[in-house]
N, C-alpha and C positions, 0 to 999 in steps of 0.2 A: 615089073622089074625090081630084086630086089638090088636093098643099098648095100655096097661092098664095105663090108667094115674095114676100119681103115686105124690110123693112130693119129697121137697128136703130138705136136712135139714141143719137149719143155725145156724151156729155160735154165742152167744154173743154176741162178737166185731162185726158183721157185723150186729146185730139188734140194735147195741149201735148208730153205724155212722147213721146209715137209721133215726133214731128218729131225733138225731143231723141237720140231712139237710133236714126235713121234706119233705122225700121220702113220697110218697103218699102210705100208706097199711093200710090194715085191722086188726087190732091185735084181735084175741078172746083167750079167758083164759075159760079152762075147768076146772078148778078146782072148790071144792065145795064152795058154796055162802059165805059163813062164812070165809074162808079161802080167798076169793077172797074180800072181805068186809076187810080184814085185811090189806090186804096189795096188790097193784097191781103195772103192770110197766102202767106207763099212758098213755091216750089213749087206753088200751084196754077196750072191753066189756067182761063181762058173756055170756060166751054160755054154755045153755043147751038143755033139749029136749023141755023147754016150750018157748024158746026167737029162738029156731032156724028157723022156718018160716020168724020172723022180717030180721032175719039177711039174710034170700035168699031174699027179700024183696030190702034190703038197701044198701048189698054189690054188687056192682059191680064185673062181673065175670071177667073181664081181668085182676083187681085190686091185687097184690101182697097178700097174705089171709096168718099172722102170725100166727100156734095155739102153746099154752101155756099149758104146763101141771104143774103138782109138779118137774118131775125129766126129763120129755123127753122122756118118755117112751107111757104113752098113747095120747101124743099128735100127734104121729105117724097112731096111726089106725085113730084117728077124723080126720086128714091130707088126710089120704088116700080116707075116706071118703069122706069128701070136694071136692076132686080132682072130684072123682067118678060124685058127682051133678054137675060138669061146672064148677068150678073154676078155673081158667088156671096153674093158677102161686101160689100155696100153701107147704107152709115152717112148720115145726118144730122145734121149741127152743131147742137147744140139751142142754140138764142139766136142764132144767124146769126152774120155777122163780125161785127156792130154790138157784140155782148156781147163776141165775142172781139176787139175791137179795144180794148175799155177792159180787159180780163183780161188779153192781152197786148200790147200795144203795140209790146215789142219785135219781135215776129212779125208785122209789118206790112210789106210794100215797095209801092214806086209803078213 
């Protein structure tokens, strides 16, 4: 039986440090364009269903792969799914940017 790859989910403070010492990852934000156009943590991209070809494309699969929801909730199934296509190494933002927009603020751009 194989093992279902799966994700893992990270902290805040541990995607705070990883930006800080420019840890090499992938950051993608599922949320919607408008919402993402408002406000993001930088360096991520928009992923949807029409950019995600680019993004198998461009990411590297051994590459650390962040995803981003509202609250941490759906960035859990796109996680899993990511895993599912060859991603090795793929995380979920626990609390979404919502939590991380009031944790850091400064880690915010439009």
């Amino acid at each position: 039986m194989s093992h279902e790859k799966s994700f893992t989910h990270l902290a805040p403070t541990t995607l705070a440090q990883w930006l800080e010492s420019a840890h090499e990852l992938t950051l993608v934000d599922i949320r919607d364009p408008l919402s993402y156009s408002q406000g993001h943590i930088p360096g991520s991209h928009h992923l949807d269903n029409a950019s995600v070809a680019e993004l198998f494309e461009r990411a590297p699969r051994e590459r650390p792969m962040v995803v981003v929801c509202y609250h941490g909730h759906s960035s859990q199934q796109a996680a899993t799914w990511l895993a599912a296509q060859g991603f090795s190494d793929v995380y979920s933002l626990d609390g979404g940017f919502t939590d991380w927009a009031v944790r850091h603020p400064e880690q915010v751009e439009s």
